[in-house]
C-alpha positions in Angstrom: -0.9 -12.1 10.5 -0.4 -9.5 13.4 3.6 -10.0 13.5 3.4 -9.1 9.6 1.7 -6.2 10.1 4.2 -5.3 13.2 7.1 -5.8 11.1 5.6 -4.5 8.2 4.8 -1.1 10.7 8.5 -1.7 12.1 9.7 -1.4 8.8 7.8 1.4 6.9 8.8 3.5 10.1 12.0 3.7 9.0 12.1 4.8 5.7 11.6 8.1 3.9 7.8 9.5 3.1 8.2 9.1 -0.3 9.3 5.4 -0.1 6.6 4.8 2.1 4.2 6.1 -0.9 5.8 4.1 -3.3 6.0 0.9 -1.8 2.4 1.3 -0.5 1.0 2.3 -4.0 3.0 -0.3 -5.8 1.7 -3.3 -3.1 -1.7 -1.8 -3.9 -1.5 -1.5 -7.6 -0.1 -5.2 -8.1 -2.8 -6.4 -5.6 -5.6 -5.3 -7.4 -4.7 -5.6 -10.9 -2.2 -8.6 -11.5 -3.3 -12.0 -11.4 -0.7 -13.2 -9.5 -0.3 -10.8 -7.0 -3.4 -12.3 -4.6 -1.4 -13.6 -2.2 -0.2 -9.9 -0.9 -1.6 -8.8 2.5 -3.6 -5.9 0.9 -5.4 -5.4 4.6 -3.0 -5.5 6.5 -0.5 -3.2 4.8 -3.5 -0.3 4.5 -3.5 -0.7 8.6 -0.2 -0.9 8.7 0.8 2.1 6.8 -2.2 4.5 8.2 -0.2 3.2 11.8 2.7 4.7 10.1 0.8 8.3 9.0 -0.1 8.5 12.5 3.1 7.9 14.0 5.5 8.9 11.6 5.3 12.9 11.2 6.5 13.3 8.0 4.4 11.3 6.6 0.9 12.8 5.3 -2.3 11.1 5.5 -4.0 13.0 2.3 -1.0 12.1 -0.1 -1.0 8.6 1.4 -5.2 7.9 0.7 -4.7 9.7 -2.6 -1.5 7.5 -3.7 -3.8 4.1 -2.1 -6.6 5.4 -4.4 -4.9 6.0 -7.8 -3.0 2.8 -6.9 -6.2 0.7 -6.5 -8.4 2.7 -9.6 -5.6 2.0 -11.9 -4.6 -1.5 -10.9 -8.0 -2.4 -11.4 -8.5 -0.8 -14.9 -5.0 -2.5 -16.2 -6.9 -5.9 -14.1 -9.7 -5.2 -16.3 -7.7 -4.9 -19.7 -5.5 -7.9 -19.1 -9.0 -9.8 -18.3 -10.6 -8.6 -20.9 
């Protein structure tokens, strides 16, 4: 689990802020609110991408929580509808 989140880190480093948003928010989203997205490395990629904030100086830390936390609140709610 460690050499995913180093390559995950690796990777993310790389790329532009706003893809590092996206894919973080999109990971987070289908993790929390479709069924068959369990198997993602939710934990991981949250370490992984604050390891990326700190490192990375384009990237900001308030966008990044507040893109983790409309992901999450609105993967759950569509979790909630679909399992409803």
């Amino acid at each position: 689990m460690i050499e995913l989140a180093a390559s995950f880190d690796a990777q993310l480093s790389t790329l532009a802020p706003y893809l590092i948003y996206l894919i973080v928010g999109v990971i987070v989203f289908f993790e929390t609110g479709v069924l068959f997205a369990f198997f993602l490395p939710g934990d991981s990629i949250l370490f992984s991408s604050g390891l990326v904030a700190a490192a990375h100086g384009n990237v900001n830390i308030l966008i990044l929580v507040s893109v983790i936390f409309i992901a999450a609140f609105f993967g759950d709610q569509i979790g909630f509808v679909l399992g409803r």
